[in-house]
Every structure is written in C-alpha cells, then in structure tokens.
C-alpha positions as CSV (number, residue, x, y, z in Angstrom):
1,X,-26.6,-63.1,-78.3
2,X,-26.9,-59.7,-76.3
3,X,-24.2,-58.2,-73.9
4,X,-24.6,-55.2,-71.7
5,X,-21.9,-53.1,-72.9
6,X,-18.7,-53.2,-75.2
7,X,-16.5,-54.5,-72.6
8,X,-18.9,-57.6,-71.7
9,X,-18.5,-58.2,-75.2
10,X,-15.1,-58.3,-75.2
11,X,-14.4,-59.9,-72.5
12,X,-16.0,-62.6,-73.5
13,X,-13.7,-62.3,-76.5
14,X,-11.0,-63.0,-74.6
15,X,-12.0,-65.9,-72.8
16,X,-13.0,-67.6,-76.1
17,X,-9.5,-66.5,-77.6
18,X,-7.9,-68.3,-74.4
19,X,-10.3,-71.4,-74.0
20,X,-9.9,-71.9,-78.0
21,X,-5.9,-71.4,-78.3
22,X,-6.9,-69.1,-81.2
23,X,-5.1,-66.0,-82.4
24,X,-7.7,-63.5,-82.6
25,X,-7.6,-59.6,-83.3
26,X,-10.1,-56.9,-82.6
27,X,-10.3,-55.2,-86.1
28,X,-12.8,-52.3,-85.5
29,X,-13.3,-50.9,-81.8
30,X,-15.9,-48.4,-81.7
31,X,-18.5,-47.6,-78.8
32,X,-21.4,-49.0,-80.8
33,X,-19.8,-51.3,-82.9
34,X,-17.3,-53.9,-82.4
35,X,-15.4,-56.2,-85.2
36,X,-13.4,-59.3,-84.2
37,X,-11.5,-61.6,-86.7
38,X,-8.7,-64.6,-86.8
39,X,-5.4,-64.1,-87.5
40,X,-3.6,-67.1,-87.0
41,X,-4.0,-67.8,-91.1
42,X,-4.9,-65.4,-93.9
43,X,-7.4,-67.7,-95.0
44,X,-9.1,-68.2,-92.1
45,X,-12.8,-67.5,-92.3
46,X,-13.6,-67.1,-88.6
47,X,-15.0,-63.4,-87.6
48,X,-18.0,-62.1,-85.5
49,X,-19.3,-58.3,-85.9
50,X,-21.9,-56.6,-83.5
51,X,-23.9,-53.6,-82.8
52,X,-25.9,-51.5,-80.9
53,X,-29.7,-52.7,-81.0
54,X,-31.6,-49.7,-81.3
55,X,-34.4,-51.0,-78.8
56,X,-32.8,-53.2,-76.3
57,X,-29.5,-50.7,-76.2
58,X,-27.6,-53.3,-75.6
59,X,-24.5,-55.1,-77.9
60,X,-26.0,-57.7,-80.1
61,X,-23.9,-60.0,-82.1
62,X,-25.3,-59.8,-86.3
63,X,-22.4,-61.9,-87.4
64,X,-20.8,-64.5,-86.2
65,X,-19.0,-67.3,-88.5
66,X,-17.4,-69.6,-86.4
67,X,-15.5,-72.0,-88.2
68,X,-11.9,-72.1,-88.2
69,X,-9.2,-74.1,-91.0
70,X,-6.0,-72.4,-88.8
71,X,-4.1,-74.8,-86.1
72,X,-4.0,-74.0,-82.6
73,X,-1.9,-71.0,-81.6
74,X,0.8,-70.7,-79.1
75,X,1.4,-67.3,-78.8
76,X,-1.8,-65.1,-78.0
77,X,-1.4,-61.1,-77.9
78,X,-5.3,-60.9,-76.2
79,X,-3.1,-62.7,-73.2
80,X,-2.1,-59.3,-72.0
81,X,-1.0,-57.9,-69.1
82,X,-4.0,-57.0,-67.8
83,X,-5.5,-60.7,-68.1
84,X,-2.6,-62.0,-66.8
85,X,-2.6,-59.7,-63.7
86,X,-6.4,-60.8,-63.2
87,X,-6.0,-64.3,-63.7
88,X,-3.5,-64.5,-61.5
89,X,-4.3,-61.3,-58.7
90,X,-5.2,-64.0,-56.0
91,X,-2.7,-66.3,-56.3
92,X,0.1,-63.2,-56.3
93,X,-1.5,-61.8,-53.3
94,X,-1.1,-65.3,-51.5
95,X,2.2,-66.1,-53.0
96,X,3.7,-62.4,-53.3
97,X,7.7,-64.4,-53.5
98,X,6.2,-66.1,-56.4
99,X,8.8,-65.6,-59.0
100,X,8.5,-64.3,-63.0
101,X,9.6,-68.0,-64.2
102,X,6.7,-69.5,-62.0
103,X,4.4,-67.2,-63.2
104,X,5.6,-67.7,-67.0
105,X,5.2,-71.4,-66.4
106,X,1.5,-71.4,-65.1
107,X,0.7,-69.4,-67.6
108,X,1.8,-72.3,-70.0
109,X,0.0,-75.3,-68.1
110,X,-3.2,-73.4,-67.1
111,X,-3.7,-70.8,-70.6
112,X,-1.6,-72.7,-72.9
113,X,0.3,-70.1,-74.1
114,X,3.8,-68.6,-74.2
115,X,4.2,-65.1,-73.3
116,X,7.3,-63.4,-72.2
117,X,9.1,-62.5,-69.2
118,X,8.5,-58.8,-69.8
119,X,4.9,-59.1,-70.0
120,X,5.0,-61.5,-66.8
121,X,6.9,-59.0,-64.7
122,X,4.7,-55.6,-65.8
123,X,1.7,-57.9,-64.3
124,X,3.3,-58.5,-61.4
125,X,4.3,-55.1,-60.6
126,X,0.5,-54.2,-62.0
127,X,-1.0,-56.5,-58.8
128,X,2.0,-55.1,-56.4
129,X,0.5,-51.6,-57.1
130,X,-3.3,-53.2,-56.3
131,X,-2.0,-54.9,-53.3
132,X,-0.5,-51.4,-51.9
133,X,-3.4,-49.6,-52.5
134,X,-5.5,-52.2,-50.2
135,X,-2.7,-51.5,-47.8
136,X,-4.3,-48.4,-47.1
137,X,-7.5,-49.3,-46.8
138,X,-6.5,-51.5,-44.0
139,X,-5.0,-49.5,-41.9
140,X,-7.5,-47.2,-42.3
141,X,-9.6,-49.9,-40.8
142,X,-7.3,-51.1,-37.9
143,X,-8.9,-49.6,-35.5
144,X,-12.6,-51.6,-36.2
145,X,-10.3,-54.4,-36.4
146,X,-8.9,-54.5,-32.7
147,X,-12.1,-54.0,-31.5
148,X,-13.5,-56.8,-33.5
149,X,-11.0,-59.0,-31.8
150,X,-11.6,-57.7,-28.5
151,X,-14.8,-58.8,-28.5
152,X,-14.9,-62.3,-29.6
153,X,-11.5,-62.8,-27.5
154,X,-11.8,-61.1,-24.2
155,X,-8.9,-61.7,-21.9
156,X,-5.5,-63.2,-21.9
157,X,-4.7,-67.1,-21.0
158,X,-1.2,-68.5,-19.5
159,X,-2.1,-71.6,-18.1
160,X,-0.2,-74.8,-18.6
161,X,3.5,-73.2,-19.9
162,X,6.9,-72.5,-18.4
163,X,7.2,-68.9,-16.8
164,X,9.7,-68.6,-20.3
165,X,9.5,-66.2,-23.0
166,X,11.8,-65.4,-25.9
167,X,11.6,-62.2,-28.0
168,X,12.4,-61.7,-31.2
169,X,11.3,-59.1,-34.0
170,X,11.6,-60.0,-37.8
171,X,11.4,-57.4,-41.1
172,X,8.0,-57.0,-43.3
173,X,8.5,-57.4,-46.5
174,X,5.3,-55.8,-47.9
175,X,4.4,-52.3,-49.4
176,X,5.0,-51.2,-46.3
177,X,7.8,-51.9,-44.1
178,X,8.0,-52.3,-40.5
179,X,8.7,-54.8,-37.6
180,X,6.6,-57.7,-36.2
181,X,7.6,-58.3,-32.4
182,X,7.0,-61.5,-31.3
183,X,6.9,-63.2,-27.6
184,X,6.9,-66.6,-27.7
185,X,6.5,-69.2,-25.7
186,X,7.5,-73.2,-24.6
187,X,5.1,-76.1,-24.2
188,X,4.8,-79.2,-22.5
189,X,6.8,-80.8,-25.9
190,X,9.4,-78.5,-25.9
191,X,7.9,-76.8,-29.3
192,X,7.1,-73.1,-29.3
193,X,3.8,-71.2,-28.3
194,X,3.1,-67.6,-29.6
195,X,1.8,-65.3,-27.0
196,X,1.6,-62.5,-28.3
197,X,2.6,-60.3,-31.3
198,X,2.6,-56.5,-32.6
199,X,3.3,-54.4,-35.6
200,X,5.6,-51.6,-35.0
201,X,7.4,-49.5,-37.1
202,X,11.1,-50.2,-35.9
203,X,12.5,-52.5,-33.6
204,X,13.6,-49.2,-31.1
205,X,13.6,-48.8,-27.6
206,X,10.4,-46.9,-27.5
207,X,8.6,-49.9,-29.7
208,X,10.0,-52.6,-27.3
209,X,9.0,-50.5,-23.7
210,X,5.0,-50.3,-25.4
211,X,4.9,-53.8,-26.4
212,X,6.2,-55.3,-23.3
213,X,4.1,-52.9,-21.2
214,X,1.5,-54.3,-22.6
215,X,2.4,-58.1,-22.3
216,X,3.3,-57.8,-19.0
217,X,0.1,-56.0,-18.1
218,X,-1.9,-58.9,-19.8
219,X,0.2,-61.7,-18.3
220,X,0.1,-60.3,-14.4
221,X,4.4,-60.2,-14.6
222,X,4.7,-57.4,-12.9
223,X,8.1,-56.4,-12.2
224,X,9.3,-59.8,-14.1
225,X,10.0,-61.6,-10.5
226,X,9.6,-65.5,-11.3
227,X,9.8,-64.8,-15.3
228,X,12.7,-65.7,-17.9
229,X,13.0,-63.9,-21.0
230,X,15.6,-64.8,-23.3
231,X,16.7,-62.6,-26.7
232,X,19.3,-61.0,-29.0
233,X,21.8,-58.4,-27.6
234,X,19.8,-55.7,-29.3
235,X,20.3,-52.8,-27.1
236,X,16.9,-50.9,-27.3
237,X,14.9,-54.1,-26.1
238,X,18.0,-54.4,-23.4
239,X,17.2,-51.2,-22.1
240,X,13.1,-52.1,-22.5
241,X,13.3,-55.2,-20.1
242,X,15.3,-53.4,-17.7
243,X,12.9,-50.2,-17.2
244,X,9.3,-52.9,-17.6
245,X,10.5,-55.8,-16.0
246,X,13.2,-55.2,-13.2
247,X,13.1,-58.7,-11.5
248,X,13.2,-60.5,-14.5
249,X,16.1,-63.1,-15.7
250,X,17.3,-61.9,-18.8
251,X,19.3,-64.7,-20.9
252,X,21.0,-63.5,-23.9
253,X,20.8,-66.3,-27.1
254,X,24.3,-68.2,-27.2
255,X,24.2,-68.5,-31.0
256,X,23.7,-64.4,-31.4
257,X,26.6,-64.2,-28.7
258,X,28.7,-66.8,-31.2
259,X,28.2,-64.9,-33.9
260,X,29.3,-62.0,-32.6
261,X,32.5,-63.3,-31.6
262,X,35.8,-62.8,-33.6
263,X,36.6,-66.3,-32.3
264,X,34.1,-68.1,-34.4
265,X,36.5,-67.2,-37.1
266,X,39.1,-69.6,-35.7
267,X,39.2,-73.0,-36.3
268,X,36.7,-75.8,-34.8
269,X,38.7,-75.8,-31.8
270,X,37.3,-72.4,-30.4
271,X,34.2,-73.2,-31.4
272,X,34.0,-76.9,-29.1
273,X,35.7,-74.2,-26.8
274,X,32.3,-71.9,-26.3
275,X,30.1,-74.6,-26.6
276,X,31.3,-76.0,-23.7
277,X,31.2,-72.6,-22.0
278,X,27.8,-72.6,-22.8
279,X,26.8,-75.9,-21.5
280,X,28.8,-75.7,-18.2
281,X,25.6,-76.5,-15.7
282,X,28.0,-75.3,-12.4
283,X,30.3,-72.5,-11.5
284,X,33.4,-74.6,-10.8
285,X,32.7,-76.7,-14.2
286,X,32.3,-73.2,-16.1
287,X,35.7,-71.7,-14.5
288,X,37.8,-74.7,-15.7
289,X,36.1,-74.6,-19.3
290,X,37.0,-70.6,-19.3
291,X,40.7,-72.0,-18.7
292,X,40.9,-74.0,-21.4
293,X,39.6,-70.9,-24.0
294,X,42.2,-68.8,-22.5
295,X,45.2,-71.4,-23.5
296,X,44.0,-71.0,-27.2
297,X,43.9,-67.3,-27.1
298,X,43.7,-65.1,-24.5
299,X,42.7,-61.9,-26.4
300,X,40.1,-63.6,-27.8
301,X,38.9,-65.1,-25.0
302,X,39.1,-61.7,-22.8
303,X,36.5,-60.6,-25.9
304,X,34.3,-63.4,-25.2
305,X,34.1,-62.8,-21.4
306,X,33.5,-59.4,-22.0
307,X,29.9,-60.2,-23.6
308,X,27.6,-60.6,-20.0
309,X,29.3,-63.9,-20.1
310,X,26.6,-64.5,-16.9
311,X,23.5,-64.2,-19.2
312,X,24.6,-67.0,-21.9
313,X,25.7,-70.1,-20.0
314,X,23.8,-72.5,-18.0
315,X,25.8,-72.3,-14.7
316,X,24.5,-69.2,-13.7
317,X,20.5,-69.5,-14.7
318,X,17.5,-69.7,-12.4
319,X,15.3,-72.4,-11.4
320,X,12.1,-71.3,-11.6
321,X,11.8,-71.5,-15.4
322,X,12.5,-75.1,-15.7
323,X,14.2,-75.0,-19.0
324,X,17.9,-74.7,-19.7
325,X,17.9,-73.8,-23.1
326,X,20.5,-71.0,-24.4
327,X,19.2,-70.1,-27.8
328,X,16.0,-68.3,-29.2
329,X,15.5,-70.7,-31.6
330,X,11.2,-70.9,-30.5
331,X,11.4,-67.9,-32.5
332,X,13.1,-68.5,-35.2
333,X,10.5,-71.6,-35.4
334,X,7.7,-68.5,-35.4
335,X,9.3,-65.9,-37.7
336,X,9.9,-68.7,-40.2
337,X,6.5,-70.1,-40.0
338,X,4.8,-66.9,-41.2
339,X,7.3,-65.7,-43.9
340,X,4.4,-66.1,-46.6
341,X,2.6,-63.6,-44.0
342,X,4.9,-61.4,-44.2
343,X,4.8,-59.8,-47.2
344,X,1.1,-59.3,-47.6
345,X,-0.9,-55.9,-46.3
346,X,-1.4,-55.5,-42.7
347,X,-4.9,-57.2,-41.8
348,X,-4.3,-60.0,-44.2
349,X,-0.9,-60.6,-42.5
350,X,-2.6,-60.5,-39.2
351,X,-5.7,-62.5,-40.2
352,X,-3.5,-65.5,-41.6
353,X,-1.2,-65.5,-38.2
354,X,-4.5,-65.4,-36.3
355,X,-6.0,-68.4,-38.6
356,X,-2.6,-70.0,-38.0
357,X,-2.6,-70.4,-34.4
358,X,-6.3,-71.1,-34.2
359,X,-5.6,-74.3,-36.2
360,X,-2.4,-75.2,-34.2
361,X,-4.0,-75.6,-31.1
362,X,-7.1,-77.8,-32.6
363,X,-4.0,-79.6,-34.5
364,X,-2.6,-79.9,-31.0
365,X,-5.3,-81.2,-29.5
366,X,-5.4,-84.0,-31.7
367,X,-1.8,-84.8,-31.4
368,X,-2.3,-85.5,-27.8
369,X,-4.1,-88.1,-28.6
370,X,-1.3,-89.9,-30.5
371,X,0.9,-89.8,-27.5
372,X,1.6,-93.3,-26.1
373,X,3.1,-92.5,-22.8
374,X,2.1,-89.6,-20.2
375,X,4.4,-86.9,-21.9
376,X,5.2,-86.0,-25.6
377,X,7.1,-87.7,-27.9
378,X,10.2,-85.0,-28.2
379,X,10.6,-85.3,-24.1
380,X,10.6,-88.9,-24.7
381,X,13.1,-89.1,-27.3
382,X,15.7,-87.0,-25.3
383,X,14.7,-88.9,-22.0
384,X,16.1,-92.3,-23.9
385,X,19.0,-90.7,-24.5
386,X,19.9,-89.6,-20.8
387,X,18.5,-92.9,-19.5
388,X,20.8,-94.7,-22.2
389,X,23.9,-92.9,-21.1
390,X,22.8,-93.8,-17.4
391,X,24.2,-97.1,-17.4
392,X,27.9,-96.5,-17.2
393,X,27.6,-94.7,-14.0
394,X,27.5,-96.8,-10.5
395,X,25.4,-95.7,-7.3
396,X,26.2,-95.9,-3.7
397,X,23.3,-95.4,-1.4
398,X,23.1,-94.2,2.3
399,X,20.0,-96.1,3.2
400,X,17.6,-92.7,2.8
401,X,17.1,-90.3,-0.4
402,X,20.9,-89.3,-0.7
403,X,23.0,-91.1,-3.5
404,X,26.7,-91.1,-4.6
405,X,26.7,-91.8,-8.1
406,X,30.2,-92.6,-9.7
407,X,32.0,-93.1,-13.2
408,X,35.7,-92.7,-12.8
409,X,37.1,-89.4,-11.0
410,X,33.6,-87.7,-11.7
411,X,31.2,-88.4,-8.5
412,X,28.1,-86.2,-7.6
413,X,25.3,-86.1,-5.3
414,X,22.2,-87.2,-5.7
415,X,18.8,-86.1,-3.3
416,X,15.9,-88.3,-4.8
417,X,13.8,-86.4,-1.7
418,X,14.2,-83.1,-2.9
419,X,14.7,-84.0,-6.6
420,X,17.9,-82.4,-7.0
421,X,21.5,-83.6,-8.3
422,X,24.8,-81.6,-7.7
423,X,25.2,-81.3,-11.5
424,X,22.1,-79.0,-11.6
425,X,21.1,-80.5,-14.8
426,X,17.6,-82.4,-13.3
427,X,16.9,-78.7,-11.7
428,X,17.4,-76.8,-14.5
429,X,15.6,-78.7,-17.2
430,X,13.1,-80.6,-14.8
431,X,14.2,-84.2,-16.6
432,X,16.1,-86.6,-14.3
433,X,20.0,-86.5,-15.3
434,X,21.9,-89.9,-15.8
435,X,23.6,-89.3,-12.6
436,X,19.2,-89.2,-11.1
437,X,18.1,-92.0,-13.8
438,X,20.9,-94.2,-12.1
439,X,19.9,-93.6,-8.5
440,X,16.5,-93.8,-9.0
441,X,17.1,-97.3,-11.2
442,X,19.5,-99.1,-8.4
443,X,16.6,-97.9,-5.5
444,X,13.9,-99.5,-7.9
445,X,12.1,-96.6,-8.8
446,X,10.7,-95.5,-12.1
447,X,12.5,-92.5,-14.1
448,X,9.2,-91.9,-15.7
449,X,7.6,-90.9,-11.7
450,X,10.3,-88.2,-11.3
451,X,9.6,-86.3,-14.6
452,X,8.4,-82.2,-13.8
453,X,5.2,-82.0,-13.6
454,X,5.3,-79.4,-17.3
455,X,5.9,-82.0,-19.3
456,X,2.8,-83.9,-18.3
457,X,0.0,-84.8,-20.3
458,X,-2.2,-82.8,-18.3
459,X,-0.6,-79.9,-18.3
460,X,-0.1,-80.1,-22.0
461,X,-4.0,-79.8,-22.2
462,X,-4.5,-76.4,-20.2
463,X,-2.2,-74.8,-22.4
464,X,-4.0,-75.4,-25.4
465,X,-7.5,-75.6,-23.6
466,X,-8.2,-72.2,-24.4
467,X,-9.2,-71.7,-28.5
468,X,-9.5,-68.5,-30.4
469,X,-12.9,-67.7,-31.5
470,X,-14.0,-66.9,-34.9
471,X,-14.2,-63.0,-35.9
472,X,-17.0,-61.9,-38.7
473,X,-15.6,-60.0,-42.0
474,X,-14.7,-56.4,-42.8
475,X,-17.9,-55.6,-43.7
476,X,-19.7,-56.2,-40.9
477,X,-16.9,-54.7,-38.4
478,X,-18.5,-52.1,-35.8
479,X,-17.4,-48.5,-36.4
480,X,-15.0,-47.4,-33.7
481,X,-15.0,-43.9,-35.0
482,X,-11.6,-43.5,-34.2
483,X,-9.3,-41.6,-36.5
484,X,-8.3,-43.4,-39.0
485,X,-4.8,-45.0,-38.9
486,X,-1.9,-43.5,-41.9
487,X,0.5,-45.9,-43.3
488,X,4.0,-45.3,-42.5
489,X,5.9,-43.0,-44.6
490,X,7.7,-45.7,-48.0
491,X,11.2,-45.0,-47.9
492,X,13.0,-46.0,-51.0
493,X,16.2,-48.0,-49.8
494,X,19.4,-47.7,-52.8
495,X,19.8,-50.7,-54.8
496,X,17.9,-53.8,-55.7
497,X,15.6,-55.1,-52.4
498,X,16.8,-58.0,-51.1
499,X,14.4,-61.0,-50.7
500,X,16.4,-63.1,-48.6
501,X,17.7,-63.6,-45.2
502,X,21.2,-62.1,-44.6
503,X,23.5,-65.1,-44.1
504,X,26.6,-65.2,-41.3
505,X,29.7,-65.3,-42.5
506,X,30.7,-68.6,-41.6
507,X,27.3,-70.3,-42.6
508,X,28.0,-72.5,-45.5
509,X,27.5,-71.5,-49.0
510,X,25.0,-73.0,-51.3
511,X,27.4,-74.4,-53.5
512,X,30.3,-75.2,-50.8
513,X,30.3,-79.0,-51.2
514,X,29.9,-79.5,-54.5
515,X,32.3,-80.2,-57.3
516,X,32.0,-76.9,-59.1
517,X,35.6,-76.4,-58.1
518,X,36.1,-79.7,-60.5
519,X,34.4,-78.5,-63.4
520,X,36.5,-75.2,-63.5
521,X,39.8,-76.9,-63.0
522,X,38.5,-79.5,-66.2
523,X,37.8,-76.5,-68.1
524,X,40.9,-74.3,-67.5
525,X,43.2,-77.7,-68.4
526,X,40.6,-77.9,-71.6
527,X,41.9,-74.0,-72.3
528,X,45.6,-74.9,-71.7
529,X,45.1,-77.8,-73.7
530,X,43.5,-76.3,-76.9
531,X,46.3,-73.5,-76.3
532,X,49.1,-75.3,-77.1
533,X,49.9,-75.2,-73.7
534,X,50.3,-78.6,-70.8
535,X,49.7,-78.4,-67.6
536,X,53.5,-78.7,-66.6
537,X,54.5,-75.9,-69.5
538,X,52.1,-73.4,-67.6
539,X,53.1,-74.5,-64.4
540,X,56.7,-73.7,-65.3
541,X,55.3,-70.1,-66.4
542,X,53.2,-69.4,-63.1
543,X,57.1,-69.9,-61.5
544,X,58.8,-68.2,-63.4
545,X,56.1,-65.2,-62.9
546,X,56.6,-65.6,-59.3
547,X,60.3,-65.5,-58.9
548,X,60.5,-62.1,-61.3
549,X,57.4,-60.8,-58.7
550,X,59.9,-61.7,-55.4
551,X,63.2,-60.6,-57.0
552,X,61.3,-57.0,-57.1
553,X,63.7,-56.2,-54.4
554,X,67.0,-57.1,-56.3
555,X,68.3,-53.9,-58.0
556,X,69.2,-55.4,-61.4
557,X,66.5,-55.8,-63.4
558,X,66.8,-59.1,-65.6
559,X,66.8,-58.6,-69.6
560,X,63.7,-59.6,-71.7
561,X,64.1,-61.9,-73.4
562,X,63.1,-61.8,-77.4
563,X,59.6,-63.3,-78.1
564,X,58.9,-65.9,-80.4
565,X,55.9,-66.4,-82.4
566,X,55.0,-69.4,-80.2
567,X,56.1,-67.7,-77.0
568,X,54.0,-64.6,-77.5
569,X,51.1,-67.1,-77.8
570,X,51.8,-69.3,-74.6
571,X,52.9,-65.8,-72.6
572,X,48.7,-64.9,-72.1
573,X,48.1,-68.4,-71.0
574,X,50.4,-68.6,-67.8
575,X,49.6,-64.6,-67.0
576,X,46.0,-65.7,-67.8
577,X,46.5,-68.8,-64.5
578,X,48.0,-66.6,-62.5
C-alpha cells in the first residue's frame, strides 16, 4: 500500500482506529518513517510499520500484521479534538446552539466511543474560531453578493397584500453581532409575509431612517399616505417613521404597551381592564372602558393613558388597511422562524432566509390548492365563530340596505349597501360582524358574498405569484470591485453570553406548575423527622422565634433560658425553617 505523505498515512490510521473500535497508538512518528501498534492488551499482536520508498517517494507500508486477540475499546485517544471538530464542522455550523451533551452523545451513536465533555467543548470552540474566520471572508464579499442578487431579482413586487407592515429588529447571535431589521407583511390567510430585511449594526435611529428609505423607495409609499405600520415603542425607529413616512398610521403593539405598564403587575382584573381598552372598536365604547380602569386605580390608569393611548386601541385606527390587529406578532412569527439563521456568518444567514422564503411561496402555492372554499382556512375558522355568535342577535329591516340589529339594550346600525356596521368591526377587519352576518342572513343573503375582497382566493395568488430566482455560488460571483466590506468591531460583553430570549416578568416560569414545591416540603419534614424533631415541635419553635423578633420593641429583654443537650440539637432545626 502506498500513501502520498505521512499525514495520508495517518489519517487513514485514524479512520481504521474509529471504524474498528480499536485502541491504537502511534509509537514512532518520524518524517520518513511511521510505527503504529495496539494498545488495548499487552499481548496484542496487531502493528503496521512504513517507510519512505526510495523510488516512488512516497509512504509504503513493509509491515502490517493485522490480527487482533483484544476486545473492542470504548475509549479511543486518536478520537481527538481535531477529529472531533472535523467530523462534526458541518453539522456545528448548521446547528451552532447545538449543545456539549448532544455533541458527546453523537459521538457515542455515530463513532462508538466515549470521550469527555472537555474534549467536546475545546472542539466546539475549535469550529467557532473556523466559523469566525469565514465571517470575514463574507463580508469581504458582500458587495459581489448584492449585485448577484440584483441581477437575478430585479425589482420589487407588492401585489395582492394589505397596505400593512410591522417592524421589528431581532439580535445576531454569531461571531459578529448586530441587528436584522425586518418589515413584514399580512396575507390573504392572516399569516405573515417578509418584505424586506437588512443587517445593520444597531437598531438606532440612523439604521431605521436608511432602511425605511429604502423600503419606501422600493414599495412607491411615499410619504406613508394610505400605509399602516405597526411596532414597538422604540424611540429611534419612532423618530425614523416620522421624518420617512409623514402620512403614515403608526400603531404601537398592545402587548409591548402591556408590558410596559406597572399595572400588569396587578392582579387579573387590570389586565381584562386593558384588554378591553384595547379591543374598544368605537370612541364612546373606549371612553366607558377607560372608566372602569380608572375605578381600580387611577394612578395607574393616568400611566396607562399617558402611553399614545391613540396608537394602541382599535377605536381610533384607519380603514384603509383592512386589518385591526394590535400586536406585532407577524414578526415574532419571522424572528422566530430564522433563529437557526441567526447565529451563523453573514451570507450564510442571508442565503438560508433567502432559501426560506423561496420555498414558502412554492409551499404556498400548493396550499391553495387544499383550500375548500374561496378564502383560507384561518379566515374560515374565525368567520364560524362570528357567524356562530350571530344568532342571538334579532334584525329589523327598513325595506332598503339599512338594518337595526338588536340583543338586549345593545342596538346598532347596519348598511348592507355600503358594507359598513356602527360597531366598526366589518370596516376595520373587512369580515362581516355578527351584527352584518345577522342582517345579511334575515335579508337571505350569503355572509360568504360580503367577505373583502383580500381574503380572496385570487388575491391570495398575486401575492405569492412572484418567485425568487435562483442565484449561482461564490465562486462564480462577478467582481464589483468595490472596497471590500470590514466586520464590525467584537466587543466583549462581561459575564457569560446569554443564549436565550430575555423573559418578562410576569411570563410564567418553567417550573411554575409543577410539584417541585411538594418535593421540597416532603424533604424538609424528612429533615425534621430524622432530627428528632415533628412538624408541630418546629412549628412551635418558628413562633416562638417570631414573638422574641416583634417584642424587639419592648425594653426588657427576656432571659435565656439554659440549654439542654436535646434543646441545643432541636434549636438549628427551627432557626434552620425559618
């Protein structure tokens, strides 16, 4: 057998030593002469020597015995962290959350082998390091990149969605941090559709104002006249959406608002409170609503209102958008469908988004096909539940398109003409309300005919009628000849780096509903038990405790009483509970 050089040789080494589950160890390592033997038993006869040949200069194997009397081996120093780190380099770069204990299990199932969690973690960091220094590369090629894109996907498309648009911007978690900003989007299903998204290196003022410019530029807004954009109350994009789009309705996201408020601290009472600040569809519906916080608590209330209460409840938004809702959640949907994404270098992250949405909308298109009615099957399952709560009301008709529709002391007005109802629900959302599905039922009409024509299925197919095209590789990328782009500046934050998503306060815990509160009441009555100690002796002491802690004001201070070998022994116990 000839190999090239001494590393061919021993690479093949190692792969033996893994594909066998044999403990081998390289006993002489010289440049032209190379000595391998087992070591999983002393008597063991298994070895293979070779050499330089002279004539062919290449690594020829003289001797090779390969019998082995050992058993299979377990642990494997050859496994190193090297082989480890290029066994597994892809699958890091893909996975980079992948944690030690995965790793450290693979390694079991796919090498057979145990290895520790030290070796694990130094290959880890090993393919971090590899991944950073591709970092660099790409943004060296970022520029090639845009134009790539440029050309294979010339022009915008905005066909066949609501004139509404959230923004949102989420952390990268890769070698090199920074911000994506995201604009999203609402389809014909009520499910989100990216626009358009951008790497930036903070979410500032200055990063918002260039990102919008250049949205707004692509989409024709502009000074935002006919255009919703809904967001967090992050003051730099505030001050973005003011000076780029003028005209625009800016809605601020109720659960940002919520979470924010020193009410959501109260009980559940303050909460229904908001909520039905939130959903209050007219002025005079909204005012009374207001009342009822202000009862509870007027200080917190007066810090409620104090938020732009106009830019987070229904009663005051437009009608152009046709969509009432009061959250950013179409973003959330985004940021958390690319979290993988997110921590890779900066082309990979943008290829894999890119890949993404160019197999949503062919994944799109084929779930049109599964619809069984004219719109999707989201629309549908909230229209049932307006048509269902439909029936209680009662119409009374005035022989045109106007309708009284009643149900108790609550009566509105009804235009089936003009498509409107005094609630404002049908002209905010575009769906028929109960008090519309009722008046359109008792003047034998079809709630299905009066549905916006967004929802349709037609209109569902112009917005995803336009597909992104395939782009070729790096390596055959057209030199811009543009300076090259410089990765931002690494910035070593203090303390460990945390991997997870900063929870609110009064988001449950991961163990809040569990009975770990059981087990450690079972285990401190174990302690009192094995003490010497009931439950009603050390509730006696915790008293006791108490009192001498709430006389502290009396001026006598009581006599200690004289220890006993038992009492000095039950004293710790009762401290210990308290």
């Amino acid at each position: 057998m000839l190999f090239t050089d001494g590393k061919e040789f021993k690479d093949a080494i190692y792969k033996y030593s893994r594909c066998s589950r044999r403990e081998l160890k390289i006993v002489k390592n010289e440049p032209k002469r190379i000595s391998v033997k087992c070591i999983a038993s002393a008597k063991c006869p298994w070895r293979i020597y070779a050499s330089t040949n002279r004539q062919t200069r290449c690594i020829q194997v003289k001797t090779f015995i390969n019998e082995h009397n050992c058993p299979v081996s377990f642990k494997n120093k050859m496994v190193s962290m090297k082989v480890i780190a290029e066994h597994f380099e892809d699958t890091i770069k893909d996975h980079p959350k992948m944690k030690i204990r995965e790793i450290q299990r693979r390694i079991q199932s796919e090498l057979h082998v145990n290895v520790p969690n030290a070796r694990c973690r130094r290959a880890k960091s090993l393919v971090t390091s590899r991944l950073a220094g591709s970092c660099k590369e790409e943004f060296a090629l970022l520029w090639d990149y845009a134009d790539e894109l440029r050309t294979k996907n010339p022009g915008s498309w905005k066909e066949g969605c609501r004139p509404i648009m959230g923004l949102d911007g989420c952390f990268l978690k890769g070698p090199f941090k920074g911000v994506l900003l995201g604009a999203v989007g609402r389809d014909g299903n009520d499910q989100m559709y990216p626009i358009a998204w951008a790497v930036a290196e903070g979410e500032s003022t200055d990063s918002w104002s260039w990102f919008l410019s250049l949205v707004s530029t692509d989409l024709g807004m502009e000074d935002g006249f006919g255009y919703t954009i809904i967001s967090d109350q992050h003051k730099g994009l505030e001050v973005a959406v003011n000076d780029i789009l003028p005209r625009v309705e800016h809605r601020n996201c109720a659960r940002h608002v919520y979470a924010n408020w020193s009410g959501r601290k109260r009980e559940k009472t303050f909460q229904f409170a908001f909520w039905q600040i939130v959903k209050s569809t007219t002025e005079r519906e909204w005012e009374d609503n207001k009342q009822v916080l202000s009862k509870l608590d007027e200080k917190v209330a007066a810090e409620l209102f104090g938020k732009q209460e106009k830019k987070w409840t229904k009663a005051f938004q437009g009608l152009h958008a046709t969509s009432d809702i009061v959250d950013n959640n179409m973003c959330e949907a985004f940021n958390s469908s690319i979290i993988e994404a997110r921590y890779k270098s900066i082309i990979t992250m943008l290829e894999e988004i890119r890949v993404k949405i160019m197999t949503r909308i062919v994944e799109k298109r084929h779930f049109m096909n599964t619809w069984k009615y004219n719109y999707g099957p989201l629309i549908k399952k909230k229209f049932d539940v307006i048509k269902k709560d439909s029936v209680a009301w009662r119409m009374v008709w005035n022989g045109e398109g106007g309708c009284e529709v009643k149900k108790g002391r609550k009566q509105y007005h009804v235009n089936l003409n003009e498509k409107t109802c005094s609630c404002r629900k049908w002209q905010l959302c575009g769906l028929p309300c109960q008090h519309a599905c009722c008046a359109i039922w008792h003047t034998g009409g079809d709630p299905d005919d009066y549905l916006h024509s967004c929802y349709l299925r037609d209109t569902y197919i112009k917005a995803y009628s336009y597909a992104l095209q395939p782009i070729n590789g790096s390596h055959d990328w057209k030199k811009s000849g543009i300076e090259a782009v410089l990765p931002p500046i690494e910035r070593e934050m203090p303390g460990r780096p945390k991997k997870n998503r900063r929870k609110a306060k009064d988001e449950p815990k991961k163990n809040e509903g569990t009975n770990k509160g059981l087990h450690t009441t079972l285990n401190s009555m174990e302690h009192n038990f094995h003490s010497g100690v009931t439950t009603r002796q050390s509730a006696r002491t915790n008293v006791g405790l108490k009192r001498n802690v709430n006389s502290s004001s009396s001026s006598v201070t009581p006599k200690k009483k004289r220890k006993t070998t038992s009492e000095s022994v039950r004293e710790p116990v009762g401290t210990q509970e308290l």
